[in-house]
RODO-2510 file (C-alpha; in nm, 4 decimals, decimal comma):
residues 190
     n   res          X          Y          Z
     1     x     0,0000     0,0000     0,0000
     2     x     0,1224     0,3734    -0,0058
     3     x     0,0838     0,5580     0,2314
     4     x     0,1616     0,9437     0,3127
     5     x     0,3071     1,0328     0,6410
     6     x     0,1651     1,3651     0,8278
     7     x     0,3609     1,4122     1,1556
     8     x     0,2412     1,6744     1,3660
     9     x     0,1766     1,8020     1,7268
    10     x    -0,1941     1,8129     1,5944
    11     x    -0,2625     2,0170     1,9199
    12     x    -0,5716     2,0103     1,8380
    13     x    -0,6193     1,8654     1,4997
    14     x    -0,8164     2,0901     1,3083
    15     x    -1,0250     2,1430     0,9715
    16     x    -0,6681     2,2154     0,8047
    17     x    -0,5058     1,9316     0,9082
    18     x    -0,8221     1,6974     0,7656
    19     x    -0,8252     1,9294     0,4502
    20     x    -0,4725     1,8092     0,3376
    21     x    -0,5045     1,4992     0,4390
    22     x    -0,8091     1,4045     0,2752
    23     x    -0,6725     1,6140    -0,0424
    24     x    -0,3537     1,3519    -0,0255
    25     x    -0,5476     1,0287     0,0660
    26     x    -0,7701     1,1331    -0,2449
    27     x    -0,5941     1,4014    -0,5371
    28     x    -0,2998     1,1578    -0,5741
    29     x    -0,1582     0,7680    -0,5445
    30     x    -0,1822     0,7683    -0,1758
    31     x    -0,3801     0,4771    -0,0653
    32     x    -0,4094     0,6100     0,3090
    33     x    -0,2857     0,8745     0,4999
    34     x    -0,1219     0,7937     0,8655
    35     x    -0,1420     1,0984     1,0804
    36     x     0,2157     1,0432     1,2889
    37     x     0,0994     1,1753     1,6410
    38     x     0,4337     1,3357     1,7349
    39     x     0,5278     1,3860     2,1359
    40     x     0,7890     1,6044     2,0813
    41     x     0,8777     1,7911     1,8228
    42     x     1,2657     1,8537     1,8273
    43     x     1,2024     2,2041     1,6559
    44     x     0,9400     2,3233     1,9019
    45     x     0,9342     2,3996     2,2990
    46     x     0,5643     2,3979     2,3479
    47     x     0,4528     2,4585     2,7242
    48     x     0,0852     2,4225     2,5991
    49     x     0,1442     2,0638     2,4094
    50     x    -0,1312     1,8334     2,5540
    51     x    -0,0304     1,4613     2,6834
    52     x     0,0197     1,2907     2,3738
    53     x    -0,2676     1,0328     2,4509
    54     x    -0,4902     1,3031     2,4605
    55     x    -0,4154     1,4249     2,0921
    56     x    -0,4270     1,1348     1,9572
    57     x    -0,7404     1,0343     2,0818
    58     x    -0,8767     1,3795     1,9507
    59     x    -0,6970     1,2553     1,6122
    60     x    -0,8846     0,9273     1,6374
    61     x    -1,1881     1,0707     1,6912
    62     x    -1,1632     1,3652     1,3961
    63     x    -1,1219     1,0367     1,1344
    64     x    -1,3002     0,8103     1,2753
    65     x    -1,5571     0,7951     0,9566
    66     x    -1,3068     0,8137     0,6494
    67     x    -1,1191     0,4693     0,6189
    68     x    -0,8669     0,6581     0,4295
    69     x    -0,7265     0,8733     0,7309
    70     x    -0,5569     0,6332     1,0025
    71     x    -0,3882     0,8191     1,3301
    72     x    -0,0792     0,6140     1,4210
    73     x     0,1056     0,5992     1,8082
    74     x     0,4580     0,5278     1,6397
    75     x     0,6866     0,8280     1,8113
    76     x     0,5177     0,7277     2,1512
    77     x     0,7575     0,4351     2,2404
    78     x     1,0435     0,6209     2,0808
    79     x     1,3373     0,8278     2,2517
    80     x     1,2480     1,1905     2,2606
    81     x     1,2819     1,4507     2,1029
    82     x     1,1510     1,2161     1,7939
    83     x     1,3665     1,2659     1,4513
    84     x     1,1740     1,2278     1,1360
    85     x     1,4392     0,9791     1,0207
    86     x     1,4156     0,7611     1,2923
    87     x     1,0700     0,6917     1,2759
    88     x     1,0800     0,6410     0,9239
    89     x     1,3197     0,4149     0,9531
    90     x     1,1460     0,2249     1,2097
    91     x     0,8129     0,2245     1,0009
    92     x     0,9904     0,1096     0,6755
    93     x     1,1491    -0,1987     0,9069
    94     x     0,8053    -0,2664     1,0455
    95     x     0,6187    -0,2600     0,7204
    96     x     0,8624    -0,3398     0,4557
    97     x     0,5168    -0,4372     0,2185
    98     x     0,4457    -0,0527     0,2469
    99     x     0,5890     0,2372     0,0380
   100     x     0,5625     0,5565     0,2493
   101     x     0,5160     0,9445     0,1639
   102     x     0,6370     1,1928     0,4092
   103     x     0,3651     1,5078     0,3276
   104     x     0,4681     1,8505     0,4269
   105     x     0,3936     2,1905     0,4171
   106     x     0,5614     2,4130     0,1610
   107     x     0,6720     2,6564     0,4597
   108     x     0,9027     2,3464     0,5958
   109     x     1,0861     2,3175     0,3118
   110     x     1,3271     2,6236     0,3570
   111     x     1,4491     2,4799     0,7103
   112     x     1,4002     2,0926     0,5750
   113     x     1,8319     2,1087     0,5247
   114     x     1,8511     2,1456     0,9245
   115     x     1,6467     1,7937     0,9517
   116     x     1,8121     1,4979     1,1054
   117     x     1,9482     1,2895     0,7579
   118     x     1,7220     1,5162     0,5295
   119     x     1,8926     1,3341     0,2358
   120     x     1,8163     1,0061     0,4020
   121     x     1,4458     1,0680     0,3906
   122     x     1,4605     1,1916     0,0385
   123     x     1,6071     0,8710    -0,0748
   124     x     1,3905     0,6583     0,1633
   125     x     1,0738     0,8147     0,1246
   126     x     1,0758     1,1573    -0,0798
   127     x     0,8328     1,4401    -0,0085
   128     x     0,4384     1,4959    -0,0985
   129     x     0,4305     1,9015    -0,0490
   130     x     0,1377     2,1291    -0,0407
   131     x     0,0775     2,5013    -0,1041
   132     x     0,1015     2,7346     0,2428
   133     x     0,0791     3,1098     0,2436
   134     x     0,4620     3,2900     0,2725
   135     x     0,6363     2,9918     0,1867
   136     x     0,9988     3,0952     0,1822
   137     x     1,2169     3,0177    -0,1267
   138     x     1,3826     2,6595    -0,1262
   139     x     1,6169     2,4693    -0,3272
   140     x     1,3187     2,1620    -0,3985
   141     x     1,1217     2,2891    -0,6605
   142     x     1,3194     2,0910    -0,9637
   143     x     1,4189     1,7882    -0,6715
   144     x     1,3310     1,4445    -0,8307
   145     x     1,1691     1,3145    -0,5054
   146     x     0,9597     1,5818    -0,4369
   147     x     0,6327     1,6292    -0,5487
   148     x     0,4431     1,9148    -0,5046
   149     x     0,0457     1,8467    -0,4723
   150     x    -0,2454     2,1137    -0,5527
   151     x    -0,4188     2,1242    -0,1996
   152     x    -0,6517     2,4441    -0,0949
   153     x    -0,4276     2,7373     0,0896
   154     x    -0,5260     2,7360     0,4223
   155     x    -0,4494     2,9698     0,6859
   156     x    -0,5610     2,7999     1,0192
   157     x    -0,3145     2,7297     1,2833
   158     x    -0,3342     2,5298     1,6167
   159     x    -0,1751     2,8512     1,7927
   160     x    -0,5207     3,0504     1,7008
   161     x    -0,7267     2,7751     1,7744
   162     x    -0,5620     2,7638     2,1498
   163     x    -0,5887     3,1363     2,1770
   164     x    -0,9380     3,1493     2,0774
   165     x    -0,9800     2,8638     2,3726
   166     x    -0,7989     3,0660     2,6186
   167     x    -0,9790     3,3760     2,5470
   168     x    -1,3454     3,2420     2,5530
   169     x    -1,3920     3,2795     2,1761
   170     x    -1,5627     3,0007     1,9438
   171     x    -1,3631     2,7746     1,7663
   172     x    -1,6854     2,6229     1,5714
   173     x    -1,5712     2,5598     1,2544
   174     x    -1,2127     2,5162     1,2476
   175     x    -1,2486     2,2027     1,4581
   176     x    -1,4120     1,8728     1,3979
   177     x    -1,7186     1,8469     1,6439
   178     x    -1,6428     1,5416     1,8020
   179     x    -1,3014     1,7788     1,8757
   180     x    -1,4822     2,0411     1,9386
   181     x    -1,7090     1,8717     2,2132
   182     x    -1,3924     1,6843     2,3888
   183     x    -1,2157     2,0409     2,4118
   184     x    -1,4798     2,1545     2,6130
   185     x    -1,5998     1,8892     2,8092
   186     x    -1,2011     1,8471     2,9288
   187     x    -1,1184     2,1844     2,9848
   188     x    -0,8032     2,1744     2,7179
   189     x    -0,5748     2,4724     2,6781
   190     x    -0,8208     2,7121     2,9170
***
């Protein structure tokens, strides 16, 4: 099967997220789309990061009704911070009848050189990129293992979505319901 790779804090998954996803899992060869629940992100020092359990279960629950989407505990039993290349590496070992995807936003590619064996996951895997808004320039657009996908520009970020949270504000809309409803009834990022 292939299968694109989305890693993220996903804290909280939103509408964006499950726009690109769907737009991979459906707009090219991608068979499924694994959202890689990450615990730490070696790039990011989040004091408002939920417990991973809880963000994946709020990833669970946003895909629960497309068989496409799949959310996927792999960085959870790994050292931390969790390298790209590492779990890749561990994924390709565990299901060798798989060909993976890593899918990315255009505004990673200008700091993807800094990644732990960037070159590595080119070769292994290669890159699925869509569009974001102020994408800096990068050396990728001619690179032979990376594709870049037509997926809708989307502006949402979990940073808003928390703020809006914190501040009393609605965040109808850019969530998933189910999300929506589990944000509230647990009291996340007030």
């Amino acid at each position: 099967m292939n299968i694109g790779l989305f890693f993220g804090s996903f804290n909280p998954i939103h509408v964006g997220h499950l726009i690109i996803a769907n737009t991979m899992a459906t707009a090219t060869d991608l068979e499924q789309v694994w959202f890689v629940v990450s615990p730490q992100n070696p790039f990011k020092k989040n004091k408002s990061l939920l417990h991973e359990f809880d963000r994946f279960d709020m990833v669970e629950r946003a895909i629960s009704d497309n068989t496409r989407l799949k959310a996927t505990d792999a960085e959870f039993h790994m050292p931390r911070p969790s390298y790209t290349i590492d779990t890749l590496v561990r994924l390709l070992e565990k299901y060798p009848q798989h060909t993976f995807r890593l899918i990315m936003g255009e505004d990673n590619l200008a700091q993807f050189p800094n990644w732990k064996n960037h070159d590595k996951i080119l070769e292994y895997v290669g890159l699925y990129v869509y569009p974001r808004p102020q994408a800096a320039p990068h050396a990728f657009v001619e690179h032979p293992a990376v594709r870049f996908v037509p997926a809708p520009l989307l502006d949402i970020s979990a940073t808003y979505i928390r703020d809006c949270i914190r501040q009393g504000r609605s965040i109808r809309y850019m969530v998933p319901d189910v999300v929506e409803e589990m944000i509230i009834r647990k009291k996340f990022y007030v």
